[in-house]
N, C-alpha and C positions, 0 to 999 in steps of 0.2 A: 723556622726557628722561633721558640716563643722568644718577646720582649722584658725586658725588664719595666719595671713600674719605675717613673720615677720617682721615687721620693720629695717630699713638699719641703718645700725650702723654708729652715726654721727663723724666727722674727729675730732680725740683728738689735739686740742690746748691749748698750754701756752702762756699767753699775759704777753708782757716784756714793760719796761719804761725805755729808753733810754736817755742819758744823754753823750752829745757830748762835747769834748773837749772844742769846743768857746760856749758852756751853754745853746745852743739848748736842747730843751727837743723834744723826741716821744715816740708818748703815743700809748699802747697797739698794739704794733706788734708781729702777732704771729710766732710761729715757734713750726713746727709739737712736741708732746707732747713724742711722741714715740726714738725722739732723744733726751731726756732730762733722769737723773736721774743716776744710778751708781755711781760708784766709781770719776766721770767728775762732776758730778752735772749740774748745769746748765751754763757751761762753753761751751757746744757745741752750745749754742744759740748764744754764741758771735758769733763763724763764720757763723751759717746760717744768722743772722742778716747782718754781714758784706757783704754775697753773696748778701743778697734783697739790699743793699746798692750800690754794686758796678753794679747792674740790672740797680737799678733805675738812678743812675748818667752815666748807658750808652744812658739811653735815652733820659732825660734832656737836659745831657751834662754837667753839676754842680754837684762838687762831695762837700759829707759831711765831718766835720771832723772828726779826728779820736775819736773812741767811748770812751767817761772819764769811765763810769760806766754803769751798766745793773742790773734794780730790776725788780723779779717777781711780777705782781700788783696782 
């Protein structure tokens, strides 16, 4: 009997909505799912969020301000 293939197990993300100091809003960025949860909850998203933050304003050159708040959508 042939097998089945198994299929690849697709990359767990949480998408966050971002809410910046001067009232910017971003909408659904992820941050792997697997750093989320425990005793932290979803407090370790702030700093992956803050890392893709301080990526993206090194390439820009324009940094964001600092983050007001962070809701799971």
């Amino acid at each position: 009997m042939a097998r089945k293939n198994a299929k690849a197990k697709a990359p767990n993300y949480v998408l966050f909505n971002i809410v910046y100091q001067d009232g910017t809003l971003s909408s659904n960025r992820k941050v792997p799912g697997d750093l989320l949860g425990g005793l932290d909850g979803d407090e370790p998203a702030r700093t992956v969020i803050e890392e893709q933050d301080n990526e993206i304003a090194a390439r820009s050159g324009s940094r964001k301000a600092p983050i007001k708040s962070i809701k799971r959508v």
